[in-house]
C-alpha positions as CSV (number, residue, x, y, z in Angstrom):
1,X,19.3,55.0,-0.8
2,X,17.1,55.0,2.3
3,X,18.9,55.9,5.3
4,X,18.0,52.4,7.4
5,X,19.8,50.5,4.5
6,X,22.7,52.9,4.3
7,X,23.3,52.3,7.9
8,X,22.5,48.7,7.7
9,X,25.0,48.0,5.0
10,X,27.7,50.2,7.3
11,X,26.8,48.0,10.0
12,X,27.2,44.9,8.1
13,X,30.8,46.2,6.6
14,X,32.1,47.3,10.1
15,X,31.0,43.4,11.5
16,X,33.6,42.1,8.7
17,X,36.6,44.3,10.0
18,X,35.7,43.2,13.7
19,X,35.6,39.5,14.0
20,X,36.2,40.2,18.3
21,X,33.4,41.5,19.1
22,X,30.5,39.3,21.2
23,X,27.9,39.0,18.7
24,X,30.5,37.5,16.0
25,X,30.2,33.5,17.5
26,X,26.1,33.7,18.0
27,X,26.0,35.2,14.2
28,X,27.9,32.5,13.0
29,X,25.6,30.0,15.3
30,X,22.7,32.3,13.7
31,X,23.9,31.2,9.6
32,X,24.5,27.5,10.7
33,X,21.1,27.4,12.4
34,X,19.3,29.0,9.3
35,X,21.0,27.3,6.7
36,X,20.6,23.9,8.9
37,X,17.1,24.6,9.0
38,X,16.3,25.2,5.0
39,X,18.2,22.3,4.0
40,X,16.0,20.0,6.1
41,X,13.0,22.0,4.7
42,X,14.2,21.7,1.1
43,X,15.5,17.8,1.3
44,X,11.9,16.6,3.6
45,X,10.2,18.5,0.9
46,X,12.0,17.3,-1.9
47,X,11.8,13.8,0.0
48,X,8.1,13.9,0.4
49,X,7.2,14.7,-2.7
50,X,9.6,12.3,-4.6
51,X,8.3,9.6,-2.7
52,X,4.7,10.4,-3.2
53,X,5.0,10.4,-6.9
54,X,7.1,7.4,-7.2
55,X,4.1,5.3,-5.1
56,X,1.7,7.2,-7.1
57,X,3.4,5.8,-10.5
58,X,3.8,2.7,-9.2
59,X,0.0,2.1,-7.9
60,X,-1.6,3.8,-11.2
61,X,1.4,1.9,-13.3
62,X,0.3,-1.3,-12.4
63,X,-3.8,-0.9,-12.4
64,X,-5.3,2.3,-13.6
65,X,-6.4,5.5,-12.6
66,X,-10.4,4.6,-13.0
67,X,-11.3,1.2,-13.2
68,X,-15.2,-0.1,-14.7
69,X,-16.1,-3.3,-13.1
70,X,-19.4,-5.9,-12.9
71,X,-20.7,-4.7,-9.4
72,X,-20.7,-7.9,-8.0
73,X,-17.3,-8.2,-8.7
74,X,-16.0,-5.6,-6.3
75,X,-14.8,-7.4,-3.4
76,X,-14.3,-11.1,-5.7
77,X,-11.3,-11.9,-7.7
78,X,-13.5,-14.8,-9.0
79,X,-14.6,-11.9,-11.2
80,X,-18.0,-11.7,-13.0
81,X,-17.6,-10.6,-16.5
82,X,-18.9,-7.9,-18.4
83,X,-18.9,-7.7,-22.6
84,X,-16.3,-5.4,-24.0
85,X,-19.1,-4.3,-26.5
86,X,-19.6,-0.9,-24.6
87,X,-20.8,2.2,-26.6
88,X,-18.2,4.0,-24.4
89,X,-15.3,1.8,-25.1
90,X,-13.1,4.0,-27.6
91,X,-15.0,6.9,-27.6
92,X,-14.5,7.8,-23.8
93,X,-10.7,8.2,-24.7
94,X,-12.0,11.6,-27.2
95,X,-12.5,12.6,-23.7
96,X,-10.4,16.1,-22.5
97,X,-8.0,14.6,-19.2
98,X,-8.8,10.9,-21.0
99,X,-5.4,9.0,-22.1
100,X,-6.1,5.6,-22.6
101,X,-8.6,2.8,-21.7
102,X,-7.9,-0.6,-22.1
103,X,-9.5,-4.5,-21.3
104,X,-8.2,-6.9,-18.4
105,X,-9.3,-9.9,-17.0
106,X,-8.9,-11.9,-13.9
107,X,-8.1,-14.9,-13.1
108,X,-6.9,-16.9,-9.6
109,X,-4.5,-19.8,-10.3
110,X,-2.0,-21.9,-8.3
111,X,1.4,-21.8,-9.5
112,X,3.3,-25.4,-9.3
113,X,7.2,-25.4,-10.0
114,X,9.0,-29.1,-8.8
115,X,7.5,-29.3,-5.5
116,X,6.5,-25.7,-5.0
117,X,3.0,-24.4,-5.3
118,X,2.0,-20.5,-4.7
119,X,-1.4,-18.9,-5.1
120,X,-2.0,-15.9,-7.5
121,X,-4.0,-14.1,-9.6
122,X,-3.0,-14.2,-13.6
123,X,-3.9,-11.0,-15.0
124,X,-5.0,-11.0,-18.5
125,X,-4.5,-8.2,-21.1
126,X,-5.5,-6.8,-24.4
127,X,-3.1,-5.9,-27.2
128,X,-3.9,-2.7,-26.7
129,X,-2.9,-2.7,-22.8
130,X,-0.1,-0.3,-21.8
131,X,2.9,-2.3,-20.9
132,X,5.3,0.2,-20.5
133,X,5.4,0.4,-16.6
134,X,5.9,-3.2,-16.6
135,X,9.0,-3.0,-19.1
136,X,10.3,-0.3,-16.8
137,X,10.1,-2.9,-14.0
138,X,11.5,-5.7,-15.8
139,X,14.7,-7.5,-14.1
140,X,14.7,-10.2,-16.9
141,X,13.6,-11.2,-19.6
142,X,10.7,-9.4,-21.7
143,X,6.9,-8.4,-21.3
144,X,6.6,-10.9,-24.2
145,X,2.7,-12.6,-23.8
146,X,2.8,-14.1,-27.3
147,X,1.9,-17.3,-28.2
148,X,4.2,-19.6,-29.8
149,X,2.3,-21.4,-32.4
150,X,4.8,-23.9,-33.4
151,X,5.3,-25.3,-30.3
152,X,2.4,-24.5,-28.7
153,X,4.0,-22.5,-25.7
154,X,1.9,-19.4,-24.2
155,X,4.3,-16.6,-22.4
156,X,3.7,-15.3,-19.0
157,X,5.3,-12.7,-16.8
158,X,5.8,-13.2,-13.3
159,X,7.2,-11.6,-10.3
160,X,10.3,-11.7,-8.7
161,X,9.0,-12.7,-5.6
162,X,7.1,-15.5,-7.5
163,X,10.3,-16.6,-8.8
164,X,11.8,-16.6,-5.9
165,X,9.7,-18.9,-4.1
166,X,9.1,-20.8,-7.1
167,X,12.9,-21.2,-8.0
168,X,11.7,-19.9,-11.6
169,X,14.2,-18.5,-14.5
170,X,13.2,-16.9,-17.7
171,X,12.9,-19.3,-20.1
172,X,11.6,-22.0,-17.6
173,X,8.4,-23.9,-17.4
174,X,5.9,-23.1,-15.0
175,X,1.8,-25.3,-14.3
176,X,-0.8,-23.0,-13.1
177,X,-3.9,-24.9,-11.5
178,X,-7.2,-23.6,-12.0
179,X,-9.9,-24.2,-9.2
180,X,-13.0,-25.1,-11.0
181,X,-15.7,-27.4,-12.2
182,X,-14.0,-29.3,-14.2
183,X,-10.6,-28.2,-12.6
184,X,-8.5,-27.2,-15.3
185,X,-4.2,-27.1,-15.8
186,X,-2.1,-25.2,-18.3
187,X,1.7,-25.1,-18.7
188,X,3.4,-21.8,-19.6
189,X,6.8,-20.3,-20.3
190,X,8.5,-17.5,-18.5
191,X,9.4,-14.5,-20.5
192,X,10.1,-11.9,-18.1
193,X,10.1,-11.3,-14.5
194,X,9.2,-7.9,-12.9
195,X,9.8,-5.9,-9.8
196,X,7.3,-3.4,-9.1
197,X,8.6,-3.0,-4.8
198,X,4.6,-2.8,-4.4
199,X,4.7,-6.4,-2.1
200,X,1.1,-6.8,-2.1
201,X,1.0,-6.6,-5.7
202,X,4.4,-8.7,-6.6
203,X,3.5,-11.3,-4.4
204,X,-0.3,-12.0,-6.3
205,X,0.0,-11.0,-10.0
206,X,1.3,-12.3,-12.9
207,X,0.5,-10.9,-16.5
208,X,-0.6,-13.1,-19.4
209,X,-2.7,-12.6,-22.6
210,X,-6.9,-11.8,-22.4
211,X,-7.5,-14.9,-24.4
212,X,-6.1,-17.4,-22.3
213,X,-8.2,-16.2,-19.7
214,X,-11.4,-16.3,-21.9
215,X,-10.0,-19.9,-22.7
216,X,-9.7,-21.2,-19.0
217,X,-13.5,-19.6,-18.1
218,X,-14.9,-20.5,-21.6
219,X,-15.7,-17.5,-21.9
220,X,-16.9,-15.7,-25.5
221,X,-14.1,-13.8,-27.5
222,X,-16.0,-10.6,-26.1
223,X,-16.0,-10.8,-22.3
224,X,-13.6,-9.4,-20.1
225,X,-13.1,-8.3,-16.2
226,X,-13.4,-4.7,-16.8
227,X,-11.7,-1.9,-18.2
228,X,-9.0,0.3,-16.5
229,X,-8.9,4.3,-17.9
230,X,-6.0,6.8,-17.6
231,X,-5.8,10.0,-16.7
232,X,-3.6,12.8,-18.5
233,X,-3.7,14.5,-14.9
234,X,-3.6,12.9,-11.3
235,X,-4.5,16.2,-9.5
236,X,-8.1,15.5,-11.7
237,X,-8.4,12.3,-10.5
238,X,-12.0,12.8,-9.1
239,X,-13.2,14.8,-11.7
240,X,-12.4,11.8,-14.3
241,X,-13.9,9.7,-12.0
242,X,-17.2,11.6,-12.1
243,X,-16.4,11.8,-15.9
244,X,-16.2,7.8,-16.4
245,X,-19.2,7.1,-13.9
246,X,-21.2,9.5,-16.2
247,X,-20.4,7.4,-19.0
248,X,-20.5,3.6,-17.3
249,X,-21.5,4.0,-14.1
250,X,-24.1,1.7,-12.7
251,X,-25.3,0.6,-16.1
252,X,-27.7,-2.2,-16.5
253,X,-26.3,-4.6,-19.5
254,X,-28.0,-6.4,-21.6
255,X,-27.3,-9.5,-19.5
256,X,-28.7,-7.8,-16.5
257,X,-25.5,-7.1,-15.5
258,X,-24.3,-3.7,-13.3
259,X,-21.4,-2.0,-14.2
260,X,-19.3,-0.4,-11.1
261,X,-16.6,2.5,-11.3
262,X,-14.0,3.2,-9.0
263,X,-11.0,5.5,-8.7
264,X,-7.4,3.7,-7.3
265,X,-8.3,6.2,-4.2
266,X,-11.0,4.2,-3.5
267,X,-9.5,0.5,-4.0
268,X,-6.2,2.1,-2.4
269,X,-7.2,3.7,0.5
270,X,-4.8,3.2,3.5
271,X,-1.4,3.2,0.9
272,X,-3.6,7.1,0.4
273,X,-4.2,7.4,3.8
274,X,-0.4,6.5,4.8
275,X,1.4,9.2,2.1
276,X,-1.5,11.7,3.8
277,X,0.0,10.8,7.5
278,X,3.6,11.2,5.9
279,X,3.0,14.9,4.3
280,X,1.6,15.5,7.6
281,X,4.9,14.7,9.3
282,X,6.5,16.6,6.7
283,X,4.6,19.9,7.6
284,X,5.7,19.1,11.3
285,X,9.3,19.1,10.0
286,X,8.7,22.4,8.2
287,X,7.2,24.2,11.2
288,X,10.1,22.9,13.8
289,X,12.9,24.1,11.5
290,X,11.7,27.3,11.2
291,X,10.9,27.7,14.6
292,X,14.7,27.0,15.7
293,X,16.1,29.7,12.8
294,X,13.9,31.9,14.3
295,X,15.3,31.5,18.0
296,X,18.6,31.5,16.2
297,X,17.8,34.8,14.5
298,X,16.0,36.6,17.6
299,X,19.0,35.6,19.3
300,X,21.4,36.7,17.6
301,X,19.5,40.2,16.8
302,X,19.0,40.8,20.7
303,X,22.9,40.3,20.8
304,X,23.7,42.8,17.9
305,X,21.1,45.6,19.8
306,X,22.2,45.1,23.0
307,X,26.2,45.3,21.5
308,X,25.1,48.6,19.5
309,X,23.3,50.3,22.7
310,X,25.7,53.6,23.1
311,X,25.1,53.9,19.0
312,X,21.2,53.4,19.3
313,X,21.3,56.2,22.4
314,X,23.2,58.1,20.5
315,X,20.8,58.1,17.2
316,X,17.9,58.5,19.8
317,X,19.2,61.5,21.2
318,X,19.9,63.3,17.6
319,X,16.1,62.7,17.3
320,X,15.8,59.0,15.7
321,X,12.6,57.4,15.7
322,X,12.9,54.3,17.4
323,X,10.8,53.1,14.6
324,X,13.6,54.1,11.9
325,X,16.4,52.4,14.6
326,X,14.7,49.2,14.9
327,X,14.3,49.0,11.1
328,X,18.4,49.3,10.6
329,X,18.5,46.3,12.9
330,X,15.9,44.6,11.1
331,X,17.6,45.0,7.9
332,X,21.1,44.5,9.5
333,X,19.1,40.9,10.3
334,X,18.3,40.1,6.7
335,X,22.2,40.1,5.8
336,X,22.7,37.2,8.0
337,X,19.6,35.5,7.2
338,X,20.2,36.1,3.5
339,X,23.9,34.0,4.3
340,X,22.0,31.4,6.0
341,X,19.4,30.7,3.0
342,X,22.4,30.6,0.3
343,X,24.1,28.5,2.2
344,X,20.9,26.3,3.0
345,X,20.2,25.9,-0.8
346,X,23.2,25.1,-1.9
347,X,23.9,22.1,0.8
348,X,20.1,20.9,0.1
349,X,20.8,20.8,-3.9
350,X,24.1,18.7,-3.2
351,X,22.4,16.2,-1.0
352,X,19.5,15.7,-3.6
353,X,21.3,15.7,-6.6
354,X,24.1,13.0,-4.6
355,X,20.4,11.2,-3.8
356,X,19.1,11.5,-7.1
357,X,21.8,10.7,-9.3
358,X,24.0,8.0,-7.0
359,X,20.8,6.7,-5.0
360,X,22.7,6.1,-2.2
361,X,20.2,6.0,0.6
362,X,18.8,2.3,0.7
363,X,15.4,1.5,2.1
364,X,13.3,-1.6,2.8
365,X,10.6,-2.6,-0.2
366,X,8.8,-4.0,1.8
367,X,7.9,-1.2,4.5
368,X,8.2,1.8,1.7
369,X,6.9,0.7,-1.2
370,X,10.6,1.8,-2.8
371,X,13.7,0.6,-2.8
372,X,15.4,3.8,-3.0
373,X,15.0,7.1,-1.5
374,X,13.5,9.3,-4.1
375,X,13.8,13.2,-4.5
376,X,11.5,15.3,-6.4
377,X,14.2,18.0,-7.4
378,X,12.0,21.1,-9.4
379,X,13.0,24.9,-8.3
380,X,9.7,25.4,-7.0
381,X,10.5,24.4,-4.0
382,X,13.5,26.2,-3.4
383,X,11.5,29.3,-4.2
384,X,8.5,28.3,-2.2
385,X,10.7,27.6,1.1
386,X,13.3,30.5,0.5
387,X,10.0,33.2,-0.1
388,X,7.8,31.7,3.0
389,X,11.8,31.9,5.4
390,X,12.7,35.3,4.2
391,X,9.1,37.0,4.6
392,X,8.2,35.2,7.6
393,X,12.0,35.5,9.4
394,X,11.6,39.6,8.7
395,X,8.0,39.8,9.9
396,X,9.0,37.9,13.4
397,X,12.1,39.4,13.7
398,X,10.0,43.0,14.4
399,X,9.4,41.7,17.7
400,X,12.4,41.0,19.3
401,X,13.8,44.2,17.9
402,X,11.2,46.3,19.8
403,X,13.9,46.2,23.0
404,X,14.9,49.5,21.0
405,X,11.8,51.0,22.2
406,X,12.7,50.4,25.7
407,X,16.3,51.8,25.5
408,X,16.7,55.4,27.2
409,X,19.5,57.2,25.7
410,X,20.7,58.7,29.2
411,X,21.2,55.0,29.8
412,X,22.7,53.2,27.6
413,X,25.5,56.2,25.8
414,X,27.7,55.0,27.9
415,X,27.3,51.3,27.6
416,X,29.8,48.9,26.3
């Protein structure tokens, strides 16, 4: 063993038979401070990224990750068509980082229930459209958008905030009125209600099968809005995108028609833009806690070396390096800071797992997005935080112990 750790661990030994001395209060302040300041790392962290994945499902849930449109039906929800007779319908999904792509089509409607009317936008889908997110969102009922033949009832699924309004139950009967030329009514049956917490969503859509849509527009058994395409991987989000626009990208139809893609960055860009401002905040967060274990920690480290002076003279007169002397503190430093991060760790994994598992922190849907707080809890980001606050802490610390340097032993053997 080196001697700077055999001391070091002497040092640390001796501090746990003296509890009297002056530096035992500002080490104890020093432990409290570090482990105060990697639990806030690991639960903003934890936080941050729960809550950016859970917006992230949501948003990609309930569209798509890559979306193919007519061009001029960007900025309309009075949406041109386009045929579903694409070469790359199918085929694109052979694709590497390709999951699924599936039809939808568009449609704005006024909701009537007794005396209550509400504008929204039915959105129509194929059998094979993924409806899992919207099962997993359900509050009652089922995603059922089958048509019952006998009694000539089609099945729509609304919102909660729609039912709400509209004083709707499953099982009820709601009119939707469709402005157009001729002006156009249907009655349909409620078979599930949803919950996304995605307001500007809940508030507009409502899900109901392709053909009914293509029956309101009289529109052939082959047109549809557009397609919407999955991703296996988010983090390759752009790359598909470039992928899809390869494939449909500002294609001339055979109608004459322009086909437009888009990623949900592009048709979400401020809910982007706001989780980008929140990481920011986190990083803030990050740099602050560490900075106050670090006063803590130079602190306390000044403390010990000013406590130990007559033993540093002492070491410096038998020939010492002050090099060798300020290591032994260093090291003595790493005991403490060591406490601090254990302790951190285990207070963070308590409060996320209590978060996690008993959701107890509430927040408003309507501001967040979630209802909940949510915590990403993976051990990457213990290691991350513990690795960056140990190697940092040690490499900072070097500064405050070069008061060694400036100790003459003549001085300081005495000192007490």
């Amino acid at each position: 063993m080196k001697l700077e750790f055999f001391i070091a661990r002497r040092l640390v030994a001796g501090d746990k038979d003296n509890n009297n001395r002056l530096s035992a209060p500002v080490i104890r302040i020093a432990v409290a401070a570090v482990a105060l300041s990697v639990c806030v790392m690991l639960v903003s962290l934890a936080v941050i990224i729960g809550f950016r994945n859970e917006i992230m499902n949501k948003v990609v849930g309930f569209g798509s990750c890559v979306s193919i449109i007519n061009r001029e039906s960007a900025a309309n929800l009075e949406t041109l068509p386009i045929s579903e007779h694409q070469d790359f319908y199918r085929s694109i999904e052979n694709e590497d980082g390709i999951s699924h792509i599936q039809r939808y089509a568009l449609k704005p409607a006024i909701f009537k229930s007794g005396s209550d009317i509400m504008g929204v936008v039915l959105k129509g889908v194929g059998q094979e459209y993924d409806l899992g997110f919207i099962n997993s969102c359900l509050v009652d009922g089922e995603a059922d958008l089958s048509t019952d033949s006998i009694r000539n009832r089609k099945s729509i699924v609304v919102s909660q905030k729609m039912a709400s309004s509209l004083d709707l139950h499953v099982g009820d009967d709601l009119v939707a009125y469709f402005v157009q030329d001729p002006p156009k009514m249907r009655k349909y049956h409620v078979s599930g209600i949803y919950s996304t917490g995605l307001e500007d969503c809940d508030k507009i859509f409502a899900f109901i099968d392709i053909d009914e849509i293509r029956a309101v527009n009289n529109w052939p058994d082959y047109n549809i809005t557009g397609f919407e395409v999955m991703v296996d991987d988010f983090d390759r989000l752009d790359e598909m995108t470039d992928l899809v626009r390869d494939y449909a990208g500002f294609r001339i139809a055979e109608d004459g028609s322009m086909m437009r893609v888009q990623s949900v960055r592009e048709t979400n860009r401020q809910l982007f833009d706001w989780i980008t401002l929140t990481e920011m905040n986190v990083w803030v967060i990050l740099g602050i806690m560490f900075f106050v274990a670090f006063v803590n920690m130079s602190t306390a480290l000044l403390i010990i070396i000013f406590e130990k002076a007559a033993m540093i003279g002492l070491m410096k007169s038998m020939g010492a390096t002050n090099w060798l002397i300020r290591k032994i503190f260093v090291i003595k430093s790493l005991y403490i800071l060591l406490k601090g991060v254990v302790i951190g760790n285990l207070v963070a994994l308590v409060v996320i797992c209590l978060e996690h598992f008993f959701q107890l922190v509430r927040l408003a849907a309507a501001s967040y997005y979630v209802d909940l707080v949510p915590c990403g809890l993976e051990l990457w980001y213990f290691v991350a935080i513990d690795i960056v606050t140990l190697v940092g802490m040690m490499l900072l610390l070097v500064i405050p112990s070069m008061a060694i340097s400036r100790m003459e032993p003549a001085k300081v053997m005495g000192f007490k």
